[in-house]
Structure formats: structure tokens, C-alpha cells
N, C-alpha and C positions, 0 to 999 in steps of 0.2 A: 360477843360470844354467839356462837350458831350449834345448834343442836340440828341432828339427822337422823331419822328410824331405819335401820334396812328393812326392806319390802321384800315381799318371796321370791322378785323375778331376782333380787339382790343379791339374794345368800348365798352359798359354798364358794365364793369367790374370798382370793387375797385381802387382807382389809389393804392394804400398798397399792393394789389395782382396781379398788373403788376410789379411793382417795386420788387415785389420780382419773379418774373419768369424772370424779366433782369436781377436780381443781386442775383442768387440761390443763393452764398455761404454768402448772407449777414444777419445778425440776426435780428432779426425783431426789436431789439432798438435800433441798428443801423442807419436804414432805415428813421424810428420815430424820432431820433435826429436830424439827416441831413436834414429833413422837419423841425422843429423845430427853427434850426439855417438859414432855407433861402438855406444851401446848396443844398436842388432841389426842384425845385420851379414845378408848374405845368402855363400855360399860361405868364409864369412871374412873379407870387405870390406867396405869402405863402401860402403851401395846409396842409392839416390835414391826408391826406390819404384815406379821407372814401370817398372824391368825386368820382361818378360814372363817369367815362372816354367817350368824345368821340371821333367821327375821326374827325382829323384834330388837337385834343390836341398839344401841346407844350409842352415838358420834357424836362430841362435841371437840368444839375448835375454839380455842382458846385465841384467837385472830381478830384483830379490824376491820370492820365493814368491807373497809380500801383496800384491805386486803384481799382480801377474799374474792372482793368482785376485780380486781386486780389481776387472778391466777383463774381464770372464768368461775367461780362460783357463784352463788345467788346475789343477785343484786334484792336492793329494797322490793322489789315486787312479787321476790321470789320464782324470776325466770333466771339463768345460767345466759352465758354469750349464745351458747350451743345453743340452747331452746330455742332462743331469736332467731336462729336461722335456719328453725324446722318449722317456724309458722307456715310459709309458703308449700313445705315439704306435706305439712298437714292436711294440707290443701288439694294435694294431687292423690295424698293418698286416699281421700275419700274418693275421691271422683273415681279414682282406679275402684274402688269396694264400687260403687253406685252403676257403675261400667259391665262389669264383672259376674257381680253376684247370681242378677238373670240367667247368666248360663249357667253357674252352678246348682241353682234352686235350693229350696226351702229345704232338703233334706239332702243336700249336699256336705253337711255335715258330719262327718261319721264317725266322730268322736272327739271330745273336746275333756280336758280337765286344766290344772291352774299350771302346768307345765309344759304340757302338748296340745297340739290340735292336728286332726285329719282328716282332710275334705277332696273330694273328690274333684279334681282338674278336668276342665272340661281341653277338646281338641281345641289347635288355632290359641290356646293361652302360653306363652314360655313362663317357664317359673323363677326364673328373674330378670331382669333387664338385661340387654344386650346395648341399651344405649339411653341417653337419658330422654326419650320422650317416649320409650317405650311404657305399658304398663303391663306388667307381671302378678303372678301371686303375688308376690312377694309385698308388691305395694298393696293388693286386696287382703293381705292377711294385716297391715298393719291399718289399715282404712277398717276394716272388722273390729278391731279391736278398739280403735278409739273412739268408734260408735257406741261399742260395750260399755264405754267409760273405766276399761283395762288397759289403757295407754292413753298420755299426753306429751307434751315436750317437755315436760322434766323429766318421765321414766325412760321415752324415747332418748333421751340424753345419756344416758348412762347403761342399759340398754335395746336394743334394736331386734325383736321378736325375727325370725326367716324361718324362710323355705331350708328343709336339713336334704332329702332326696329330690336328687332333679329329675325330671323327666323331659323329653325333647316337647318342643312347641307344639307336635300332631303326634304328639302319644297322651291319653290320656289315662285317667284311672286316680289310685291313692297317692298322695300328696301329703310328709309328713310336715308341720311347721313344727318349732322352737317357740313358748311361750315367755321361759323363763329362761335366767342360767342355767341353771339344774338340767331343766330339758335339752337346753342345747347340748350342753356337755355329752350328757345321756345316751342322747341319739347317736350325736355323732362319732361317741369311745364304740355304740353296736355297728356304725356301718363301717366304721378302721376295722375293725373286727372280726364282720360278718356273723356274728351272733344273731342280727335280724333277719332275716329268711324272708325274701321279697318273690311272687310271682307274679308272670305274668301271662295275658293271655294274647294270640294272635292268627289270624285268618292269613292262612300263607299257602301258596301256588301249587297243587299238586294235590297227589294220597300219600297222608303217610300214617302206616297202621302199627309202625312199631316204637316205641319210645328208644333213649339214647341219652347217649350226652355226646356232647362238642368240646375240644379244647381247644386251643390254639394262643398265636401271639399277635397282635395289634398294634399296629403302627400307624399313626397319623401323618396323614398328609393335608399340611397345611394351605395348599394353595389351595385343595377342594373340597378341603371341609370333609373328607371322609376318609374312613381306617383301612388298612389294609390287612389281611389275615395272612398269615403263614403257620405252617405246623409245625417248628422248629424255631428255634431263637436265631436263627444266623443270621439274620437282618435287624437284628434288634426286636425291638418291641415291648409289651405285657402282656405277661401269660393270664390268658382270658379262662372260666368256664362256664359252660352251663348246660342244663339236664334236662330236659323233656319228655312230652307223652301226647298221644294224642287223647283229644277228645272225642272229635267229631270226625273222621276219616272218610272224608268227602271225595265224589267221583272230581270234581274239578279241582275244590279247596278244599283247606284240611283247617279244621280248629286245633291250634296246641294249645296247652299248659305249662310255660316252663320257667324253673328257676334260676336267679341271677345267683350265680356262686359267687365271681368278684362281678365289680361293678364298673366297664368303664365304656365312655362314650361310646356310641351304635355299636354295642357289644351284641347283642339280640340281633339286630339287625343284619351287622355282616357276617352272623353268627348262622344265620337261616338263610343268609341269599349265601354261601357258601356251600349247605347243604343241597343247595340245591332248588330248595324251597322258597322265594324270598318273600318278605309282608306285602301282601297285595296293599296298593295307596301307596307304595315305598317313591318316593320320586329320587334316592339315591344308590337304593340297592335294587331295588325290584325292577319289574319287568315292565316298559314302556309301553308297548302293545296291551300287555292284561289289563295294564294301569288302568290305558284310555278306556279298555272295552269294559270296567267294571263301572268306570264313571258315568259312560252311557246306558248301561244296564240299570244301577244301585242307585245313582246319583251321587257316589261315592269323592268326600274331601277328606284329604289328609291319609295317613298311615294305619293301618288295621292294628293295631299295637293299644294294649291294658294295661294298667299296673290292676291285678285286681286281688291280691291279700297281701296281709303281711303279718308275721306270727315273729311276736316277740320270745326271749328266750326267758330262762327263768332270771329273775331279781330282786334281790333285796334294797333294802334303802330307802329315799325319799321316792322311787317312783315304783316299789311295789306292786304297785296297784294293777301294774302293765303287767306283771309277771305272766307269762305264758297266753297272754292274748291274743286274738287272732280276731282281724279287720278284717272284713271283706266287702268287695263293691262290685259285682257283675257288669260286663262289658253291655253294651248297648245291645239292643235285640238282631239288627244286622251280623251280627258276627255270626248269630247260629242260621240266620236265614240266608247267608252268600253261600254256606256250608252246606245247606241241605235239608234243612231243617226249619219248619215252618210253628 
């Protein structure tokens, strides 16, 4: 017999699809049967599998050792197959935290509860791998947490805390992670949604003294890695938008503020160099000439692009808490000094 507690990152999931992230190599009629006959019961009863889990549940399995470590579940030592082959994974993830943190600093932090966390991405970091030797948040958020002693490779097993809003590798700003299930779920039902209301900020080519908004449609082009804009669908695409305003309406460069309505790759981006304006640091839409000339001026790496607030909407529920929130993390002080402003 083996008994199991659900843990907080465990709950509002299927009890059928926890049972099968503890017993990966087990088939899913199997699982079904074993419910069926009593051999695992959930609170002590008979379950069906579709009840939604929470913490503090009761799992027991009425199964064989040999069993069990059979269909990956805990062996005598209480690690899973899985966890054995996150030791090394363990390993990279601190290193990626240990790597990492430095440029985020000590109050990079910007909110944290048993669900969520939100930390401020520094430029030059992608926020997940692109390849496996890369190191991302991604790996520093789970290297955080095993420091914390809020992850190891048995929770890691079942599962795996992320990065929920991406931002490009030379954009920086807010940064949401996923703690739990719950969180992940959460996040990600606002950004399908757009319930979350994300801005951002950026130092772009030119004056512009009036606000707007932009719509268009985007299309990627694979070979070069960037979108293409049209005003009309006839080429295909996704209907993109987003809203702006100025800040700082500078005789060279201009500070905006502006909102992602939908969200999709170099949307900001080719969204401002369309206008006419593009992010100074752009080395895909912008301007090669200003590029060089701000590098030699500013000392300027990477793209002038913020994520700098994010205002949750209202909510009920397990993450209440967030109801009508609102993040903020101010751009670096260059943004208002390229602008005009000292």
C-alpha cells in the first residue's frame, strides 16, 4: 500500500491526470480499472477520476511495490524514474539561478505569493530556452525555488513551475512565472483572454505629441525571423492591436506608453517601426544608422523596449488576492535621459 497528500501546486487538477504524472508508465485502462476495483481510492472512496483534486486530498493505492515502481512511481527511496533523471536537471537549474540572479538583484522581486511570482527580467536573458545549453528564466525561476526549498524532484515530477508571458531576449521589464497549477491555469485562461492589461514602455525615433492606436495584420516570415504588417487580411496574417500615448515628446526621441491589446510576436515592434517611429536598439525593425549613432552616444545594448505594469482584472477564487492589482516596475533611467530629460 502507498499513501499520497496533494500539495497546493497539486490541486484543481483531474484526480486521472495526477495519477498519471505519479504513474507515467501506467496506461490509462489500467489506472481506470484500479479505480474501479477500489484499488485506489481517493479520500478513502471510490473515485471515478474526474474529480478535481485538492490540498490536503488522500491517495491511496492499493498496489505492489513492483508495481508501482513498475509504472514509474516511487521506488523504496521515495524518488519516481522521473526524478532520477532531474538530478542532473537540478543541477543546471541552480547554476542558471546562481548565473542569473546578479542581474536581477535583490529587489528584483516584485511580487511573489504560493501561486505566482513576478520579477523583473533583466535585457540579454530569454525567457525560455531556445536550445538545450541555453539558460533562461525559466531555469532561474526553477533554480529560485529549489533554493527556497519550494521545489525538488518529486514536486518537479509532477509539476514544473514557467515563465507564463514571454518577452523577447533585449526586452526587459515584468516577467510573470506559474508557481502552482492553479497559477498556471489562471494566468494563462487572462492572457487567452486578455483580461490582463499589460504595458509597455519604449524610446522610439522621432516626436510624437499625439496618442493612437495601431491595428493591422501580421504575418511571419520564417526565414527571417520577423512579421510582416499589412492593414487588411488579404495576405493572411493576425489581426494585431495596440494603443499608445506619449510621455516624453522629445525633439529627437519620444518616450511612449503603450498597450498590448492582443499579444503576438514583435507586435510592438513592427507595430512602431510601421508608424514610422521604430525602438531605438531595434536591430530588426529600426534604424541602422540611429542604432550605431545611439551606441556611440549612450553606450546603448539591446532594444529600448519595457514591459513596465500589469493590472490584473477583477477575481474571484483561489487567487483573489490579485483581484484588480496592479505591478509596476519603471524602465531604467536611460529611457528618460536619450528623451530629454535628465
Amino acid at each position: 500500500m502507498r499513501e499520497w497528500t496533494v500539495k497546493s501546486g497539486e490541486k484543481d487538477q483531474r484526480f486521472s491526470k495526477y495519477l498519471q504524472r505519479r504513474l507515467p508508465g501506467a496506461p490509462s485502462s489500467f489506472l481506470y480499472k484500479m479505480l474501479r476495483k477500489k484499488n485506489i481510492t481517493l479520500n478513502g472512496k471510490k473515485a471515478s477520476g474526474s474529480e478535481l483534486l485538492l490540498e490536503g486530498d488522500l491517495v491511496t493505492l492499493f498496489l505492489s511495490d513492483d508495481t508501482i515502481v513498475k509504472f514509474g512511481g516511487e521506488a523504496g527511496s521515495g524518488e519516481t524514474k522521473a526524478e532520477v533523471g532531474l538530478d542532473d536537471a537540478l543541477q543546471e537549474y541552480m547554476k542558471a539561478y546562481r548565473q542569473i540572479r546578479g542581474r536581477i538583484g535583490e529587489d528584483g522581486i516584485l511580487y511573489e505569493d504560493p501561486d505566482i511570482l513576478v520579477v523583473r527580467k533583466p535585457v540579454g536573458i530569454l525567457s525560455q530556452k531556445a536550445s538545450e545549453t541555453d539558460r533562461s528564466m525559466n531555469e532561474w525561476l526553477l533554480g529560485y525555488l529549489v533554493r527556497k526549498g519550494e521545489a525538488d524532484a518529486s514536486s518537479l515530477s509532477r509539476f514544473k513551475p514557467s515563465v507564463c508571458n514571454r518577452l523577447d531576449r533585449n526586452t526587459g521589464g515584468i516577467l510573470i512565472c506559474s508557481k502552482s497549477l492553479t497559477g498556471a491555469r489562471t494566468i494563462s485562461e487572462m492572457l487567452r483572454d486578455r483580461t490582463l492589461r499589460k504595458y509597455y514602455r519604449a524610446a522610439v525615433l522621432g516626436t510624437v505629441i499625439k496618442g493612437g492606436k495601431i491595428e493591422g495584420y501580421l504575418s511571419k516570415d520564417a526565414v527571417t525571423n520577423t512579421v510582416n504588417y499589412a492593414e487588411n487580411a488579404k495576405n493572411g496574417g493576425s489581426w494585431t492591436k495596440t494603443t499608445y500615448v506619449p510621455v516624453i515628446p522629445g525633439d529627437r526621441y519620444s518616450l511612449l506608453e503603450m498597450e498590448l491589446i492582443t499579444g503576438k510576436t514583435h507586435q510592438l515592434r513592427s507595430h512602431l517601426a510601421q508608424m514610422g517611429h521604430p525602438i531605438l536598439g531595434d536591430p530588426k525593425y529600426g534604424d541602422r544608422k540611429v542604432n550605431e549613432k545611439i551606441r556611440s552616444e549612450f553606450g546603448l545594448r539591446g532594444q529600448m523596449l519595457w514591459c513596465c505594469r500589469v493590472e490584473f482584472p477583477r477575481m474571484n477564487g483561489d487567487l483573489a488576492r490579485l483581484s484588480e492589482k496592479v505591478i509596476c516596475c519603471d524602465p531604467p533611467r536611460i529611457y528618460t535621459e536619450i528623451c530629454g530629460v535628465k
